[in-house]
C-alpha positions in Angstrom: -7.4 -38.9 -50.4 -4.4 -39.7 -52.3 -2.2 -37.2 -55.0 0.7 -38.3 -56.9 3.0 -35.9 -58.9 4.8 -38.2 -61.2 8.3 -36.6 -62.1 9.5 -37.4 -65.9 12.6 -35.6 -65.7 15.8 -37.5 -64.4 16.8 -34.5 -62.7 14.9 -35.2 -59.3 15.7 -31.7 -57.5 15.5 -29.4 -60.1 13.2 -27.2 -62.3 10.3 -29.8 -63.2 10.5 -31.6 -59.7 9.9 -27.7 -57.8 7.0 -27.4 -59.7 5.8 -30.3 -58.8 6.6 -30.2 -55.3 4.7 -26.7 -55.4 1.9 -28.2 -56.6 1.4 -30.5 -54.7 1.7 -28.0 -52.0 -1.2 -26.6 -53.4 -3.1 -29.8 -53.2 -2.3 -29.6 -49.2 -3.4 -26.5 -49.2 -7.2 -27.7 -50.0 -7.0 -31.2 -47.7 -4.1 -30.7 -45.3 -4.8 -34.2 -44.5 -4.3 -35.5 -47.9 -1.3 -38.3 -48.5 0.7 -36.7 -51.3 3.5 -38.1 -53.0 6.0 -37.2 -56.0 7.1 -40.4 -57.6 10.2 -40.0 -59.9 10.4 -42.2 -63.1 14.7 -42.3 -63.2 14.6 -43.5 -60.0 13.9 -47.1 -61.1 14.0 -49.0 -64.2 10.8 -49.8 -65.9 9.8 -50.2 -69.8 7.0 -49.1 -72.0 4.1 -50.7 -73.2 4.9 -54.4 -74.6 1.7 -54.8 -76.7 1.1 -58.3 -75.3 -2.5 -57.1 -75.0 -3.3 -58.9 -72.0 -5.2 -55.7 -71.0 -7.5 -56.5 -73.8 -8.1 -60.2 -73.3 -11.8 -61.0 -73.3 -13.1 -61.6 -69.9 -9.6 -61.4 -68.2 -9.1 -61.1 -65.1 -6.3 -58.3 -65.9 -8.6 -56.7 -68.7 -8.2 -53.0 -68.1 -5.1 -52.8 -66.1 -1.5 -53.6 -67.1 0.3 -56.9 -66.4 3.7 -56.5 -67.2 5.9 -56.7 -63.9 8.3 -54.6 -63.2 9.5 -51.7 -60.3 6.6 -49.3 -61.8 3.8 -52.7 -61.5 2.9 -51.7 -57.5 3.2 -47.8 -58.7 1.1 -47.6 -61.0 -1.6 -50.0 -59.4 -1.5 -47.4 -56.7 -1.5 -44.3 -59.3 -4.7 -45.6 -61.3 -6.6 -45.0 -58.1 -5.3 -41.8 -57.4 -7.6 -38.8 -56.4 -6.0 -36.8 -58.7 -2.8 -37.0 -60.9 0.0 -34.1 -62.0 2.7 -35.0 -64.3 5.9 -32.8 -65.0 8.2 -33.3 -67.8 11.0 -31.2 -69.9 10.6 -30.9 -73.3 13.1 -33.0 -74.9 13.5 -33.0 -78.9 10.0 -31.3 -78.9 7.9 -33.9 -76.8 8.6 -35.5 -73.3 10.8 -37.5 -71.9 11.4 -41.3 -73.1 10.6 -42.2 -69.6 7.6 -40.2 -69.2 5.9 -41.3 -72.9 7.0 -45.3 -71.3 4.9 -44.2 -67.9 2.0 -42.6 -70.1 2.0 -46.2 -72.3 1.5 -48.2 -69.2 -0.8 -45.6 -67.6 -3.4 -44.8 -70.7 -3.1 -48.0 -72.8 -5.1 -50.1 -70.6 -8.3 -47.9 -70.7 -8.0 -48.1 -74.3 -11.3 -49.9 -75.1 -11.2 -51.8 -79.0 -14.6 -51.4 -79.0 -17.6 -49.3 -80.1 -20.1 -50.1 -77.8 -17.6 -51.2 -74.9 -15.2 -49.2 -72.8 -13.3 -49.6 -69.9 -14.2 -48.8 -66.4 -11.2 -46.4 -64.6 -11.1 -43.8 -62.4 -11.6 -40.3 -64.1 -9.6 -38.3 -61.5 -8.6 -34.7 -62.5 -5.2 -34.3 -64.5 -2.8 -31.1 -64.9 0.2 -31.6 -67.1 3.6 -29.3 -66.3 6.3 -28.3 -69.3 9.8 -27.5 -68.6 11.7 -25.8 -71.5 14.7 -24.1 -72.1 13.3 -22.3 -75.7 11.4 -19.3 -75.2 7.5 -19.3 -75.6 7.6 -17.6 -79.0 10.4 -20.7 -80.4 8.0 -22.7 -78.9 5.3 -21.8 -81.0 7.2 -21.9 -83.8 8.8 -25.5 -83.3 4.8 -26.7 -83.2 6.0 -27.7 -79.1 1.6 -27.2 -78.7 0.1 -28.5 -80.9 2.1 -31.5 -80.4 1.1 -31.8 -76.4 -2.3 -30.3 -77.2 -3.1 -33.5 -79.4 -2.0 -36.0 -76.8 -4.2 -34.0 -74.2 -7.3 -34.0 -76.1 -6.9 -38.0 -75.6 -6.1 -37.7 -71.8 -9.6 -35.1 -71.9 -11.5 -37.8 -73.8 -10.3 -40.3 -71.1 -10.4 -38.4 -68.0 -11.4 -34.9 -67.7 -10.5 -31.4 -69.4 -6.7 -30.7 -67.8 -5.4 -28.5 -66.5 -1.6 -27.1 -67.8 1.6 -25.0 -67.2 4.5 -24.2 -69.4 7.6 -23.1 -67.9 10.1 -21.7 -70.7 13.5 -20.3 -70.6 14.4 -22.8 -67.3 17.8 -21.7 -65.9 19.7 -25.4 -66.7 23.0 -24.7 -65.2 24.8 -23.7 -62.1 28.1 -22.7 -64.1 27.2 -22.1 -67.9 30.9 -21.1 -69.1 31.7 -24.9 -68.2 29.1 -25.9 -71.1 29.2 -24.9 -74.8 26.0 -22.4 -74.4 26.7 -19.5 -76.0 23.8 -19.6 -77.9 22.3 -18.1 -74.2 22.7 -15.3 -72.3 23.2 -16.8 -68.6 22.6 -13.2 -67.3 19.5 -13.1 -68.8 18.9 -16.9 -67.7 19.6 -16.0 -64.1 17.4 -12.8 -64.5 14.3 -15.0 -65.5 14.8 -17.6 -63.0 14.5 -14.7 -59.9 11.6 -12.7 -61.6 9.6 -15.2 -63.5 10.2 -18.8 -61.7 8.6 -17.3 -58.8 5.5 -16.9 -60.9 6.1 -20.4 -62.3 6.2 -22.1 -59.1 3.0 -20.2 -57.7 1.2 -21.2 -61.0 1.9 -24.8 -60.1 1.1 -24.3 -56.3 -2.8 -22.7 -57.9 -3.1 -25.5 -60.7 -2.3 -27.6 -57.2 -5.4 -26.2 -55.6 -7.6 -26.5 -58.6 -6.8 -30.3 -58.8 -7.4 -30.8 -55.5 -11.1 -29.1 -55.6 -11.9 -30.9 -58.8 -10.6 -34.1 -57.1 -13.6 -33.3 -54.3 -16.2 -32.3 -57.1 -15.6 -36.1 -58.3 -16.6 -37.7 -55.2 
């Protein structure tokens, strides 16, 4: 079995890509013998979708799966076959990152049937979803940060399964605040959080990592 915890932030050791790690940690924890790996989308350049549509050609030999080749081509012909599939992201002007929304283009499009009676054969493995923030759960709320992820993951349940999620708020973003224009946070009460509550976060993650893993079994 294979996992893949697909990193949108371009910070590869930091808050979003711990989570990760820990969940897929988790996953081990299931099927120690399971191949796990945390791909990170800064690390290479790719683009979004092109809309050439080839993935909708009738009777195509690529109908279903994207064409366009670039670094993420061999990725993501591996990730579509995944056992099961955890993407992390920041929040970043109240969605994703750009990267991330490219990766979920190339990744989702595909399956997109433009049909009513037809729709396109993929692998429904289990899906979790991981927010990073620095607002607080309550700004959250009140930016509509939710109900703007909630929408796009009713699509992802209509195409794969119900998934499973985590948000992370208040992340501590800097070693040294006082060399940033921050005031508008307390970086005593920043540090405080990340030693109480990141903890929890990161054994959240390392649980949603389990659940994936046992729904990814319930699938064979």
């Amino acid at each position: 079995m294979k996992f893949f915890a697909v990193n949108g932030s371009p910070r590869p050791k930091c808050n979003t890509a711990q989570l990760l790690d820990k969940a897929l940690e988790g996953v081990k924890s299931v099927f120690p013998d399971a191949e796990t790996e945390r791909v990170n989308l800064y690390d290479f350049p790719f683009h979004g979708c092109k809309s050439c549509f080839a993935c909708k050609i009738k009777d195509g030999k690529h109908y279903g799966r994207c064409v366009q080749k670039d670094d993420l081509k061999p990725i993501l012909d591996e990730i579509v076959q995944a056992d099961g599939i955890i993407l992390g992201s920041p929040i970043y002007l109240s969605d994703v990152t750009g990267n991330m929304r490219c990766f979920l283009e190339r990744f989702v499009f595909p399956f997109v049937a433009y049909s009513k009676t037809e729709t396109v054969e993929h692998k429904k493995m289990p899906l979790a979803y991981i927010y990073t923030m620095n607002a607080s759960e309550e700004i959250s709320y009140q930016l509509g940060y939710h109900d703007i992820h909630d929408h796009f993951e009713m699509g992802l349940e209509r195409m794969f399964s119900k998934l499973e999620h985590l948000y992370v708020y208040e992340t501590y973003q800097f070693k040294d605040y006082s060399r940033y224009v921050s005031d508008a946070f307390d970086e005593k009460e920043r540090k405080h959080i990340r030693k109480t509550q990141f903890p929890k976060d990161l054994e959240s993650a390392f649980e949603i990592g389990k659940r994936i893993a046992i729904r990814a079994e319930q699938h064979d």
